[in-house]
N, CA, C and O atoms as a MOPAC input file, in Angstrom:
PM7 MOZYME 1SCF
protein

 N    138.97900 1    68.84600 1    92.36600 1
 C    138.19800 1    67.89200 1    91.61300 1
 C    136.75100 1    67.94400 1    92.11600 1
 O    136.51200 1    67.92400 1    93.32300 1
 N    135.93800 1    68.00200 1    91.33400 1
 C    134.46100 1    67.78300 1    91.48700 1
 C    133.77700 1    66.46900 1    91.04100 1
 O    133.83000 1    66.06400 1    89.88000 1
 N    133.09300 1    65.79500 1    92.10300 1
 C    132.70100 1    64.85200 1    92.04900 1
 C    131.25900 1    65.28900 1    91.54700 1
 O    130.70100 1    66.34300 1    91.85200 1
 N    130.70700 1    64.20200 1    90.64700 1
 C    128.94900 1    64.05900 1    90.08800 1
 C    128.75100 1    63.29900 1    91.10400 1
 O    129.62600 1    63.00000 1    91.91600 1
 N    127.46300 1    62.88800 1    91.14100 1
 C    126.72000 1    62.67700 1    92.72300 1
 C    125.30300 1    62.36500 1    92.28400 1
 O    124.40100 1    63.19000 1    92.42100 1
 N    125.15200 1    61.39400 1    91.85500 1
 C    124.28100 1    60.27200 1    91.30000 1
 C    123.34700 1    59.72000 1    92.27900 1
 O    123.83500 1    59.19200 1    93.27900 1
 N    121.36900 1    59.78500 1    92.07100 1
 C    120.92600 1    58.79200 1    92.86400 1
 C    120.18600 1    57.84100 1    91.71800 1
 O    119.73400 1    58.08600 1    90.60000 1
 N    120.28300 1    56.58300 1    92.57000 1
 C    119.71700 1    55.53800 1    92.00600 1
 C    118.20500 1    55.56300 1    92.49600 1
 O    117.99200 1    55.95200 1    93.64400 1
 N    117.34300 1    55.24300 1    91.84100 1
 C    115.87800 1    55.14600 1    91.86800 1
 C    115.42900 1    54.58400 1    93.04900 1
 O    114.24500 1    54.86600 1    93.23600 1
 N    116.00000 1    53.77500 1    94.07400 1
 C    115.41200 1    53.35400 1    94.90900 1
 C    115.98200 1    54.62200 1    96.11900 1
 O    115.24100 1    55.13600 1    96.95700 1
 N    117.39700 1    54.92000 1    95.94800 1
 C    117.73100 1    56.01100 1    96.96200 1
 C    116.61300 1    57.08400 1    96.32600 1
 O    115.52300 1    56.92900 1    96.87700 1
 N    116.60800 1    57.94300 1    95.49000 1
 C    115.73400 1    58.82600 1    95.22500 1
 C    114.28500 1    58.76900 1    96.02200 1
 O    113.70200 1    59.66000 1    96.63800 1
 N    114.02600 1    57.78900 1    95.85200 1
 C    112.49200 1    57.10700 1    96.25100 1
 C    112.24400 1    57.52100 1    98.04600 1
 O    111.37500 1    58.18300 1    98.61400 1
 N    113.57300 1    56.70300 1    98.59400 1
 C    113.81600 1    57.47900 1    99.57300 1
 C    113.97300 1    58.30100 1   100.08200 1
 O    113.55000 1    58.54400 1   101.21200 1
 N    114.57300 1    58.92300 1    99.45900 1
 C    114.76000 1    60.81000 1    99.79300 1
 C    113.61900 1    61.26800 1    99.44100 1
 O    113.63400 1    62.45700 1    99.75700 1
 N    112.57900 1    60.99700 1    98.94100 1
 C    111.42400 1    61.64600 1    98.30200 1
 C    110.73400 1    61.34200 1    99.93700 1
 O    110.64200 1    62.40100 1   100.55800 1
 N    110.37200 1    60.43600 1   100.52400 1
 C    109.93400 1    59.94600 1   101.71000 1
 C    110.00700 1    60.97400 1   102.94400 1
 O    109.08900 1    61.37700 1   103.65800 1
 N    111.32400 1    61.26400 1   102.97400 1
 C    111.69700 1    61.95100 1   104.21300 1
 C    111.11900 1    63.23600 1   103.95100 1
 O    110.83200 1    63.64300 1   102.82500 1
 N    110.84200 1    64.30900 1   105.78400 1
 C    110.53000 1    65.50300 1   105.27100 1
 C    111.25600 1    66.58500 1   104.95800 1
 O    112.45500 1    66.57300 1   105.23700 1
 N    110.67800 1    67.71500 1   104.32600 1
 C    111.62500 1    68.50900 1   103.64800 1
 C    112.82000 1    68.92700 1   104.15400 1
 O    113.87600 1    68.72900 1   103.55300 1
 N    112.75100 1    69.49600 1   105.21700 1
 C    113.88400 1    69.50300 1   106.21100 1
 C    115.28400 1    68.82400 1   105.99400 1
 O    116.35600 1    69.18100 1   105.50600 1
 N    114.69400 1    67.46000 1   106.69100 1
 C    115.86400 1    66.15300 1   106.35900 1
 C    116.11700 1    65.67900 1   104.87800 1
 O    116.94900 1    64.80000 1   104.65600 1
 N    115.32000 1    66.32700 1   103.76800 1
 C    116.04600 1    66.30200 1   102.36200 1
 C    116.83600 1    67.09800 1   102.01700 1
 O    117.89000 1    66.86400 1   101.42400 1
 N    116.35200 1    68.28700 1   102.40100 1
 C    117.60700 1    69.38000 1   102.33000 1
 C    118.84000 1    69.67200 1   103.03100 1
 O    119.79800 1    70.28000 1   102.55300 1
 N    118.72100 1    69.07500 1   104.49300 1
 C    120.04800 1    68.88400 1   104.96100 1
 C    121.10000 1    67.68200 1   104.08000 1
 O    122.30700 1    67.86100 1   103.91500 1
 N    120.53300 1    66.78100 1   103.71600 1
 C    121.21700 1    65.66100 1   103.09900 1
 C    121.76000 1    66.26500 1   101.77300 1
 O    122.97000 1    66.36900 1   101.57700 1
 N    121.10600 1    66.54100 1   101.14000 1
 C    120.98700 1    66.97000 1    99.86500 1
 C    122.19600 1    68.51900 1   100.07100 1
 O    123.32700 1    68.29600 1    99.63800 1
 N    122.07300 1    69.28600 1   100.39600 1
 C    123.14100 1    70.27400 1   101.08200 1
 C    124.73100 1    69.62900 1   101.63500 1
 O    125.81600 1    69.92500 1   101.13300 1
 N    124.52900 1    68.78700 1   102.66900 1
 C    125.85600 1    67.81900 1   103.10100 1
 C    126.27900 1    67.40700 1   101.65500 1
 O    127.41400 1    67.75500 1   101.32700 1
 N    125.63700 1    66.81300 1   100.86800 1
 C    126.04700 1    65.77900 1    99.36000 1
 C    126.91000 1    66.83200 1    98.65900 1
 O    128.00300 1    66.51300 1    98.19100 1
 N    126.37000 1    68.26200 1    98.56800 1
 C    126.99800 1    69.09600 1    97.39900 1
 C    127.94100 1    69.77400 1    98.51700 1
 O    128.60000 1    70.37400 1    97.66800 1
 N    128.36300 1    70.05100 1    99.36300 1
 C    128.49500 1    70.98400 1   100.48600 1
 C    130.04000 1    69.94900 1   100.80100 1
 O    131.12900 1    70.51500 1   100.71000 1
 N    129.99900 1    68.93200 1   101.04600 1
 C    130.82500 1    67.98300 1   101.84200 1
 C    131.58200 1    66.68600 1   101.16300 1
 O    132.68100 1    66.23700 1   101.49100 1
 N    130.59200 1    66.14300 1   100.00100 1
 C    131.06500 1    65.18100 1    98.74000 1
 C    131.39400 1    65.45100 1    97.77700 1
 O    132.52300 1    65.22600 1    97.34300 1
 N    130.34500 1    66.10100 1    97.08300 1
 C    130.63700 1    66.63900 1    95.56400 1
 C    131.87800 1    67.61600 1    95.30300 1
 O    132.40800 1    67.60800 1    94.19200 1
 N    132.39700 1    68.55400 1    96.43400 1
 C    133.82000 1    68.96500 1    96.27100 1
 C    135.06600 1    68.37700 1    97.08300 1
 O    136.14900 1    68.94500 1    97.22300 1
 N    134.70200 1    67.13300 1    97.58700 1
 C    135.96600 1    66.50700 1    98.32200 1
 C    137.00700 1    66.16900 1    97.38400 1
 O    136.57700 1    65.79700 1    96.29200 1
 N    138.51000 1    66.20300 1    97.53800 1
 C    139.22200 1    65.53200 1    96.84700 1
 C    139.90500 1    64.12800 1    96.55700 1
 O    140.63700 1    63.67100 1    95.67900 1
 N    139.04000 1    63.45800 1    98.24800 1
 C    138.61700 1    62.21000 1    98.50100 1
 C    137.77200 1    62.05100 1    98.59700 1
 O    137.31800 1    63.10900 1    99.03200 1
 N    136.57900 1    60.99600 1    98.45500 1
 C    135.06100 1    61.04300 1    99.19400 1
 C    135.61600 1    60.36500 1   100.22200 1
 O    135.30500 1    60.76400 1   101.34500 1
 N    136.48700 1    59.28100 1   100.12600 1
 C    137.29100 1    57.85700 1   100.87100 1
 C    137.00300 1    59.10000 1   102.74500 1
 O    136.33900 1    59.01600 1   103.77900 1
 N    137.60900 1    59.68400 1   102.36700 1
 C    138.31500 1    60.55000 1   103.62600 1
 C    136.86500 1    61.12900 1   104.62400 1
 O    136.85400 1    61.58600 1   105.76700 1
 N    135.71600 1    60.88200 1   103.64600 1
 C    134.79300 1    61.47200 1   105.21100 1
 C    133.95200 1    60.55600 1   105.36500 1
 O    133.04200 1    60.77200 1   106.16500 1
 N    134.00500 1    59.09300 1   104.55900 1
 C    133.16200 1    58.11200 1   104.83000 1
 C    133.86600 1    57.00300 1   105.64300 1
 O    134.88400 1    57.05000 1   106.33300 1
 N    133.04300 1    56.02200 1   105.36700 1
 C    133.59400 1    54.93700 1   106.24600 1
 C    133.27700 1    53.67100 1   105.10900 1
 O    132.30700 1    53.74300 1   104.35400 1
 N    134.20300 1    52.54300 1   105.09600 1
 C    133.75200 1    51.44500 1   103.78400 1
 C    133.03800 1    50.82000 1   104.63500 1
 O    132.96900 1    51.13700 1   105.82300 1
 N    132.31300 1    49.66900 1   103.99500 1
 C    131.31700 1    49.15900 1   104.84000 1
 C    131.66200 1    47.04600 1   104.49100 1
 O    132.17700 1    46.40600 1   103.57400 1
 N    131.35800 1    46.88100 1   105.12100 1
 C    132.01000 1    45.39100 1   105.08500 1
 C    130.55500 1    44.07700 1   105.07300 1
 O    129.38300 1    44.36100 1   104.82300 1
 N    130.84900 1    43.29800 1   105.26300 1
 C    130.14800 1    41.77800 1   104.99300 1
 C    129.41700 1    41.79300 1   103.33200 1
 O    130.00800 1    41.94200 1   102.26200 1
 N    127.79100 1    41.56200 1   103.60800 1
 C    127.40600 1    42.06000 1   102.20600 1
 C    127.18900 1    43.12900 1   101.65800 1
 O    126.59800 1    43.43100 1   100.62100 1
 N    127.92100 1    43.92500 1   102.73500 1
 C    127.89100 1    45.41100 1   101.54100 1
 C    128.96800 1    46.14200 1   101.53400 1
 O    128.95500 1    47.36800 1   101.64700 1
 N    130.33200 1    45.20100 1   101.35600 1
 C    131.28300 1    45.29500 1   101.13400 1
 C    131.30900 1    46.18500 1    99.62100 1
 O    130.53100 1    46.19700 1    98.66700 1
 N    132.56900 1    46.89600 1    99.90300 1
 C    132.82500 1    47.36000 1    98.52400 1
 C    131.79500 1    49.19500 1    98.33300 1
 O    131.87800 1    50.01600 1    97.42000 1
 N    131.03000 1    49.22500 1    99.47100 1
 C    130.14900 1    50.69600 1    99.32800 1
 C    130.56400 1    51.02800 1   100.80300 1
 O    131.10600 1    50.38700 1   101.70300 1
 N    129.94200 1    52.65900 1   100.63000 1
 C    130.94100 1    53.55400 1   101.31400 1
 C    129.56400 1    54.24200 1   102.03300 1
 O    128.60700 1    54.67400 1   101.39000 1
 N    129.67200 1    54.24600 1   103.37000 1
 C    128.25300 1    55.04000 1   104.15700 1
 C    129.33900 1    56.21100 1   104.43700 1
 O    130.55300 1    56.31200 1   104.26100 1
 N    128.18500 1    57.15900 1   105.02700 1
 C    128.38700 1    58.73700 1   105.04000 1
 C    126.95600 1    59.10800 1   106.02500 1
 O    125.78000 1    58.86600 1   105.75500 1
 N    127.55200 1    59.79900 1   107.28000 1
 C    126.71200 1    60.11100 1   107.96500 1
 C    126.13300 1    61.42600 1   108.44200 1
 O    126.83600 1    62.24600 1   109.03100 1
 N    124.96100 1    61.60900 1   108.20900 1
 C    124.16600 1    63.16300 1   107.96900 1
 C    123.28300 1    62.82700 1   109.49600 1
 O    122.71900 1    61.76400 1   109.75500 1
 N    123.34300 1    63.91700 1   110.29100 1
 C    123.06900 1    63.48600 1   111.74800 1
 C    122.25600 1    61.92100 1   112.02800 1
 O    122.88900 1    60.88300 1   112.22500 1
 N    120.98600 1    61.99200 1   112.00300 1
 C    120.50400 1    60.38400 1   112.22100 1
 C    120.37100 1    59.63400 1   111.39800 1
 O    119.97400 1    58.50900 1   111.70000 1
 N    120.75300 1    60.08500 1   109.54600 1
 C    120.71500 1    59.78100 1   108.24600 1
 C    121.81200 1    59.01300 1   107.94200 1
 O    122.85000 1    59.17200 1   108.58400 1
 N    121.74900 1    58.33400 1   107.19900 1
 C    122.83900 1    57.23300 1   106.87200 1
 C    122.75800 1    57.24900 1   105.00200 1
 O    121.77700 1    56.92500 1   104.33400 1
 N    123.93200 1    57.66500 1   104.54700 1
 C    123.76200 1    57.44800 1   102.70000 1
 C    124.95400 1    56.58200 1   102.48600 1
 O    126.12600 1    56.57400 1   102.86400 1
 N    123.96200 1    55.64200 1   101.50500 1
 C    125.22600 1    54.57600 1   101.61600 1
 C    125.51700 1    54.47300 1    99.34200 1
 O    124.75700 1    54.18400 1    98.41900 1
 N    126.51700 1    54.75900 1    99.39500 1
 C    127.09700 1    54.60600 1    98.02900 1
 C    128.00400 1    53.77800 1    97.57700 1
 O    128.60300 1    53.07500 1    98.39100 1
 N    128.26800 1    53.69400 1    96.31500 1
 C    129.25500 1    53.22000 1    95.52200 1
 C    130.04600 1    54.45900 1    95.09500 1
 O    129.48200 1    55.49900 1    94.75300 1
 N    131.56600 1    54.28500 1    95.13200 1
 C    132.54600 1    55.14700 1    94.49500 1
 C    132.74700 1    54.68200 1    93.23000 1
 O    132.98800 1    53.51700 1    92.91500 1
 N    132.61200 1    55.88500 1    92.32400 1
 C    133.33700 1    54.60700 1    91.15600 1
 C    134.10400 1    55.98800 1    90.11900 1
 O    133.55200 1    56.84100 1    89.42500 1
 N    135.78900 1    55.68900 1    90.44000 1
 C    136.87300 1    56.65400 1    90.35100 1
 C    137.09400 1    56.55800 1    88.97600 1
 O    137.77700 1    57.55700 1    88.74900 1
 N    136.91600 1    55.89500 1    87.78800 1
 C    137.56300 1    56.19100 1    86.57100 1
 C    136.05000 1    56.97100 1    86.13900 1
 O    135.88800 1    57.16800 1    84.93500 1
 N    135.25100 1    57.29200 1    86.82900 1
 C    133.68400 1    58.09200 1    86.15300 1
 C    133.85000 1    59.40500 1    87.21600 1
 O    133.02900 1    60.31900 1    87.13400 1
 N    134.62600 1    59.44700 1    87.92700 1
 C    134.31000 1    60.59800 1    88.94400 1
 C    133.09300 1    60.61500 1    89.54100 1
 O    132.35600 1    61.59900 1    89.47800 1
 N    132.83700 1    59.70300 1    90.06600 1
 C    130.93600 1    59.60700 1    90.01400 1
 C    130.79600 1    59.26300 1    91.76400 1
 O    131.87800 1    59.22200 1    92.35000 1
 N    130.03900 1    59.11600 1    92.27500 1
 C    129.06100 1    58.99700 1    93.57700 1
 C    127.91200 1    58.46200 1    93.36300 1
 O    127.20500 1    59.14700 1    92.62500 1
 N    127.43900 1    57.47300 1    93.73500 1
 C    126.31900 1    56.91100 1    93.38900 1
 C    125.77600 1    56.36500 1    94.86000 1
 O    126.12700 1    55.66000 1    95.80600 1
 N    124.78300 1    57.10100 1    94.43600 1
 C    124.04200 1    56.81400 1    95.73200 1
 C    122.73200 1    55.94500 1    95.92100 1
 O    121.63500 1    56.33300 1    95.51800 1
 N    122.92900 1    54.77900 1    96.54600 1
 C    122.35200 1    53.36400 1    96.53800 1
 C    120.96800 1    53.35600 1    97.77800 1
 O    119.86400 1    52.89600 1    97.48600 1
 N    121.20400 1    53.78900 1    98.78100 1
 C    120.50900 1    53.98400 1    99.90300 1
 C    120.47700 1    55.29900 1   100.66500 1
 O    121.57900 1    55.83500 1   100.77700 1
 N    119.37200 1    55.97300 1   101.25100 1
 C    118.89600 1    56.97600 1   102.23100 1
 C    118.15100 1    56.40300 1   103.22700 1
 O    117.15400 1    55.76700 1   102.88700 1
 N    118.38100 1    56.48100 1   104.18200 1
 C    117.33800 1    55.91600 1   105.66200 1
 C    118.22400 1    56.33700 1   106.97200 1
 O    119.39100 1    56.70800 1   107.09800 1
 N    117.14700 1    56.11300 1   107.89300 1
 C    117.40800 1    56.45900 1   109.67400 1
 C    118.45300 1    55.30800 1   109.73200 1
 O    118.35500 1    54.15700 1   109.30500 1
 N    119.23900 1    55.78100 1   110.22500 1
 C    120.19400 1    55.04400 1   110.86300 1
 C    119.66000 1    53.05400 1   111.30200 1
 O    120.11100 1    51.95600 1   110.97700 1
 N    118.96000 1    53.35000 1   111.82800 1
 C    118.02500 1    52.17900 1   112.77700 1
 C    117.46000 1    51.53100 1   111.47300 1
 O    117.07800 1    50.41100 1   111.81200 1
 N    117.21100 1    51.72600 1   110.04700 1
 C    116.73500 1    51.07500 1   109.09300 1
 C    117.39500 1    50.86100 1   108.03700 1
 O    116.85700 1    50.30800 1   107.07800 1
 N    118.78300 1    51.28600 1   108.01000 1
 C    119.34900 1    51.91800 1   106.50200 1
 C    120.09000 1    50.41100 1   105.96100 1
 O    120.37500 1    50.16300 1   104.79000 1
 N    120.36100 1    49.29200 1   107.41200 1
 C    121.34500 1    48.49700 1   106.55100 1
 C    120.49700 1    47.07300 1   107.01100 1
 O    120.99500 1    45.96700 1   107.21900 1
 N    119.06200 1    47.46400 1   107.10000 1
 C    117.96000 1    46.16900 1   107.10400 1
 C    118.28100 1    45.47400 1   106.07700 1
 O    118.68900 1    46.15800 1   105.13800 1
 N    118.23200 1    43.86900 1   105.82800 1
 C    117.77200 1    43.46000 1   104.48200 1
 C    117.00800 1    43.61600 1   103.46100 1
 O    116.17700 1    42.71300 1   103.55800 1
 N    116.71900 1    44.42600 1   102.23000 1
 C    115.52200 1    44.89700 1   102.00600 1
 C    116.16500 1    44.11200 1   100.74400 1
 O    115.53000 1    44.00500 1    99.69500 1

């Protein structure tokens, strides 16, 4: 099964931020490690309090934090940031 692998405008925004390097490793991990898993469940971790219900995924000091959403086959990706900023209140 192949997963689509969706960013939302504010993750995009983010990934646009970082340097090329650390976009292309992320961006590589996403198609490389998500987009052909037959779980995504299985290499992330769910995430709990208010951001219950989305799923982080960790790219060395990078943190991508998504929504699964299984009757679309889809990945949606909500947040990109350093570890140390990714689950600030923003």
């Amino acid at each position: 099964m192949i997963w689509k692998v969706e960013f939302d405008d504010r993750a995009r925004k983010e990934l646009r931020k970082l340097d090329k390097q650390t976009q292309d490793r992320i961006l590589k991990w996403l198609r490389t490690n998500l987009a052909t898993e037959e779980d995504p469940r299985r290499t992330g971790k769910s995430l709990k309090g208010r951001m219950k219900g989305l799923w982080r995924y960790r790219v060395g000091d990078y943190r991508i934090v998504s929504q699964i959403q299984d009757e679309q086959i889809l990945i949606l990706v909500i947040r990109i940031g350093h570890r140390r900023d990714i689950y600030d209140k923003k």
